[in-house]
N, C-alpha and C positions, 0 to 999 in steps of 0.2 A: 414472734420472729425467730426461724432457726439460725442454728450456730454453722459455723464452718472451719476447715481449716482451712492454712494460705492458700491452698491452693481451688477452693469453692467446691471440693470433693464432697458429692450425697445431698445439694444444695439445688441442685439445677440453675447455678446463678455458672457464669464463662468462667471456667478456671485459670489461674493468673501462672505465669511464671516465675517459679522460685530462683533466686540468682544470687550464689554468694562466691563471691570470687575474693579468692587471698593470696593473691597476685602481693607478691613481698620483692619490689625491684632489686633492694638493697641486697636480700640474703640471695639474687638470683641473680646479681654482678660477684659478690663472692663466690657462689656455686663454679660458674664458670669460670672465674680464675682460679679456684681450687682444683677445676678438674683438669686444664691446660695447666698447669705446672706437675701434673701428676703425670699425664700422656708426657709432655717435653720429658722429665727422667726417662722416661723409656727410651725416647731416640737419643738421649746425649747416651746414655749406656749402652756400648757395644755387645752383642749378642757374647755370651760365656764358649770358653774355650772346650772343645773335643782333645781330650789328651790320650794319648794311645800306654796301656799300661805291658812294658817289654814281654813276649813270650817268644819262645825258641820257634824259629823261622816255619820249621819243618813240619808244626803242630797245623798250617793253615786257617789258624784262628787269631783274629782281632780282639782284645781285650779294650774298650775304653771307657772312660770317665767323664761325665759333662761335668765341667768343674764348675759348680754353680759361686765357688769363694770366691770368683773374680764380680760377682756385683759390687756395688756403690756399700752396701751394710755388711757383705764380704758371706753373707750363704744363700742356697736357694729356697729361704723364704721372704728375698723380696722380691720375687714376682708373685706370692702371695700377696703379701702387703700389699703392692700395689694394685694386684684384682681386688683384695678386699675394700681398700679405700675407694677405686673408682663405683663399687657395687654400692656401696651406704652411701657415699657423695651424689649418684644419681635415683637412688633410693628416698635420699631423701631423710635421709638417716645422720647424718653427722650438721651439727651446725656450726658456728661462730663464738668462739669462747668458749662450747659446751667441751669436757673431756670426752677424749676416747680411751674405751679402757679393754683390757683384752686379758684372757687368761692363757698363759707362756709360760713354757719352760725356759726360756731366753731368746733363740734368735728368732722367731717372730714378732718377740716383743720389741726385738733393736732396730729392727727391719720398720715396724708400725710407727716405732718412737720419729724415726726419721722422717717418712711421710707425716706424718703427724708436724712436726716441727716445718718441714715443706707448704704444706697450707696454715699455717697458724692458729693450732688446735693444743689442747694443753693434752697429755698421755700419760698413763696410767698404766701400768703390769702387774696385773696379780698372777704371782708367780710361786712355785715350793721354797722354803727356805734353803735347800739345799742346792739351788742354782748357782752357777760358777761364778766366782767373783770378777770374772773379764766379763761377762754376758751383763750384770748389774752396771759396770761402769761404763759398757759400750750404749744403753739403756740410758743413764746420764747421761751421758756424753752427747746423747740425742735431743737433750731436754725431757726425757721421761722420768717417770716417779716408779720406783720400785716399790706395792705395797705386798708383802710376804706372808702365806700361810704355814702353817705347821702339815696342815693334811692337804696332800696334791687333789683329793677327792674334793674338796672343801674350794677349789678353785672356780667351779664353774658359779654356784650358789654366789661366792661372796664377789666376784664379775657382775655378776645382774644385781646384789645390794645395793653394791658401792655407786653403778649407774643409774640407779634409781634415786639414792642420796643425794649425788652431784647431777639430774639432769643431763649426765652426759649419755652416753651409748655405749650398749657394751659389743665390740666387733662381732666375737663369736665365732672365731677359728674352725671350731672344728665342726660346727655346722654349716657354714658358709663358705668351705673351704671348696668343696667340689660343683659349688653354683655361676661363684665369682667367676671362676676364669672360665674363655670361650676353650673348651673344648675340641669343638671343630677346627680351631685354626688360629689366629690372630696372632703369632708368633708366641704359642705356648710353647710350655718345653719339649712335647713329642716331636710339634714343625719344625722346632728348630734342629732336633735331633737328627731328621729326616736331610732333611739340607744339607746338614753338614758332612750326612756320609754319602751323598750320591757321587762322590767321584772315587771313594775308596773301592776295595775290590769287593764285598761283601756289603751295597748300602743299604738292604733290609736287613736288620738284624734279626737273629734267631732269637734271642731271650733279649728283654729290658730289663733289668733289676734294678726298682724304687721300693726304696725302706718309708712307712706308715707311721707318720706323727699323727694327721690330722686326716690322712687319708685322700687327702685332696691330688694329690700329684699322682700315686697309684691311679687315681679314678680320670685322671686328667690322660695321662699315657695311654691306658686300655680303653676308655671310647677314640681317643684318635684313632689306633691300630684298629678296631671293628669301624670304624667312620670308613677308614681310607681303605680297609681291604686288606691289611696285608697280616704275613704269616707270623709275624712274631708274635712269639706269647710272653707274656708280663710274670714275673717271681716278685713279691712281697716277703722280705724276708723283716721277723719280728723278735724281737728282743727278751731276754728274760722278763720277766715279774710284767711282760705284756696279754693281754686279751685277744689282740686282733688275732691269731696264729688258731687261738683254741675257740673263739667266738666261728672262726671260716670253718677248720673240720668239722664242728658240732653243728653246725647251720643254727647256732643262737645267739641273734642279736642282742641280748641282752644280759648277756655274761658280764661278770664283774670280777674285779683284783682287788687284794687286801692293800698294795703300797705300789710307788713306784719306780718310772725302770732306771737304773745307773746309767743308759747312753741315753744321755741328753737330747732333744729335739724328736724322737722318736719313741714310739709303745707308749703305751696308754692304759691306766686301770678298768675300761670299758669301752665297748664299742660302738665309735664317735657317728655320729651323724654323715658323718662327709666320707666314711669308708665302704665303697660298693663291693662287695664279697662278690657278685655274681661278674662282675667283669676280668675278675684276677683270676689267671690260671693254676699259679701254683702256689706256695708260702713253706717260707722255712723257718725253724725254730731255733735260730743262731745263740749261742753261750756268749754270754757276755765276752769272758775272756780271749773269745773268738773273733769279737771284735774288736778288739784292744789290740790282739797280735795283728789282723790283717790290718789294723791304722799301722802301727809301725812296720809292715813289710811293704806298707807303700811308698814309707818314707825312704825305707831301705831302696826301692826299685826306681824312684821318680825323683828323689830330693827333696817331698811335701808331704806336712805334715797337715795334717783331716782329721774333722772330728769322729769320734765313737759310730756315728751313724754310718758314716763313708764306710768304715772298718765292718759293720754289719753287712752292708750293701756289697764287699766286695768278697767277703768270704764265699756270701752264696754265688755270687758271678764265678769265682774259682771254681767252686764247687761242679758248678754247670762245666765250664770249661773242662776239668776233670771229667765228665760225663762224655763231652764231646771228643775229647782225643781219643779214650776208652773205645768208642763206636765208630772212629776215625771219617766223623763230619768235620766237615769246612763251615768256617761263617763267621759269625761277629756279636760280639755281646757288650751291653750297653750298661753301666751302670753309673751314679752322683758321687760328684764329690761334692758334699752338701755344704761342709764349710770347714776355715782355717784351723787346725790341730794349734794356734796360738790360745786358743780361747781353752784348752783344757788341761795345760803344760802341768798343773795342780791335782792333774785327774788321769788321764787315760797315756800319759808319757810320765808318770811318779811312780816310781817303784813302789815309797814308802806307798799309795793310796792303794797301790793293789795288794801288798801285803795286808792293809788293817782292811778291805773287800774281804780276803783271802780268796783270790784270784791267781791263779796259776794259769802262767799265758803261754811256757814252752811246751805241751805237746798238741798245741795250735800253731805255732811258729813251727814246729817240725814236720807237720802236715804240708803248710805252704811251702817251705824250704823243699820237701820230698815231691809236690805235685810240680816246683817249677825246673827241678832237675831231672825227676825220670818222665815226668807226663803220668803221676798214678797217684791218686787221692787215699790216702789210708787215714781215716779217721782216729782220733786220739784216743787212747785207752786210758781206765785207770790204772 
């Protein structure tokens, strides 16, 4: 008598139907109230504020900032978070009791910690040890667990230990950064950028300027703008001791950095998964201390204080701007304010911290002070 498998294959006997269904009702009333309390934050959260940053009347150029500090975790990485939760929640990826664990330099992880504690999920941040002591207790504060490396390189590796050990999952920021969110539309940040300027006098803007943590939000801007058609082109500006600036000139995805970068939430010892070189027009290689002075000449201009990243992001929108009066164009430039200058009072507003950097941040504050009085960008010497 011959053998068969279940299904009578090579037999000539009627082949059966194999039927294995793992139909789990339990975990698929959790799923669903997981993901409805995830959508509900979105609409209880009002869309983030267009703040116009002052330039003299007569230059015909808009400067502004989408201030992403005004979400619920207070930066714009929770509308991260929460693409990245709804993307594993209907992936299929996150359970019931299991942790979620993510590797962050902070506010990803205060952002995740909260979604996290929103569906009833235990949270995990592997994170550098030299992350700021606001970003660790806004991370508690969320119900998350701080677990700290000595090597920022040493982050992704001990992310996938750690969720291998506990079962849980590791999110994966910086390669799922630019898949999570709909691109095309769905009230990401390009949409909503768009909306907010159509009644201003310039509502396509000339330049976008988004600074590259995970690369996601650069990759998110620049397919909307090729999606919808329009003219503006995207600046990526990148930080000292970052990759992504020398990874785009050189066309090598796989460049690497010794340590990493002093502004927080953005630059990266290698280039991430989730960063599309071929969609970004331009990239700048901003001095740390360049970012330091433009957070505080926001403060000076607007009343708010912005973290490190906002200060990257706006120096090169000055910079543009400075390009623009020079050639005496009109228009409008877009750049983040990623999040609150409270979280780095210890860091990028401490004197002492930039002395023991040894950071010298006046003849970058004399650039900006010269480009907002005469209209003429003179870069700093030594």
């Amino acid at each position: 008598m011959s053998t068969t498998d279940a299904t009578g294959a090579g037999t000539g006997r009627t082949a059966v139907t194999v039927d294995v269904d793992r139909t789990d009702a339990a975990y698929r009333a959790w799923l669903k109230e997981a993901v409805r309390k995830v959508q509900a934050d979105a609409n209880r959260s009002a869309d983030t504020h267009l703040l116009r940053f002052p330039l003299p009347e007569d230059w015909g150029i808009d400067l502004y900032l989408k201030d992403e500090s005004t979400h619920p975790t207070g930066s714009l990485k929770h509308r991260l978070a929460r693409s990245l939760f709804l993307y594993a929640l209907c992936n299929g990826w996150v359970r019931p009791g299991r942790p979620v664990i993510e590797a962050s330099s902070g506010s990803t992880a205060v952002s995740e910690a909260y979604f996290a504690k929103l569906i009833g999920v235990p949270f995990i941040a592997v994170m550098p040890r030299t992350t700021s002591p606001e970003k660790c207790r806004l991370i508690e504060f969320h119900g998350g667990e701080c677990h700290f490396v000595d090597d920022p390189m040493k982050m992704y590796e001990e992310s996938a230990a750690l969720a291998e050990r506990t079962g849980g999952h590791y999110m994966d920021q910086f390669t799922y950064a630019e898949r999570a969110t709909d691109w095309r539309g769905n009230n990401n940040i390009a949409e909503s950028m768009y909306q907010q300027l159509r009644l201003e006098r310039y509502p396509e803007p000339a330049w976008i300027v988004a600074t590259a943590g995970t690369g996601g939000t650069s990759a998110t801007i620049a397919r909307y703008v090729h999606y919808m058609q329009h003219d503006t082109r995207v600046c990526v500006p990148d930080p000292e001791n970052s990759v992504f600036f020398d990874g785009w000139t050189r066309n090598d995805p796989d460049i690497t950095g010794d340590c990493g970068s002093r502004i927080e939430g953005i630059g990266r010892p290698r280039m991430e998964p989730s960063f599309v070189p071929g969609a970004i027009d331009r990239m700048m290689k901003v001095p740390d201390a360049a970012s330091v002075a433009a957070c505080r000449a926001l403060e000076a201009a607007i009343g708010r204080k912005a973290g490190g990243s906002t200060g990257t992001g706006l120096w090169s929108a000055l910079k543009i701007v400075s390009e623009m009066v020079a050639e005496g164009r009109t228009g409008s430039v877009v750049t983040l304010l990623c999040d609150p200058g409270d979280r780095y009072l210890d860091k990028y507003y401490s004197d002492d911290w930039l002395a023991a950097q040894g950071l010298d941040i006046a003849p970058y504050a004399k650039t900006i002070e010269t480009l907002l009085t005469t209209g003429v960008w003179r870069e700093p010497t030594a």
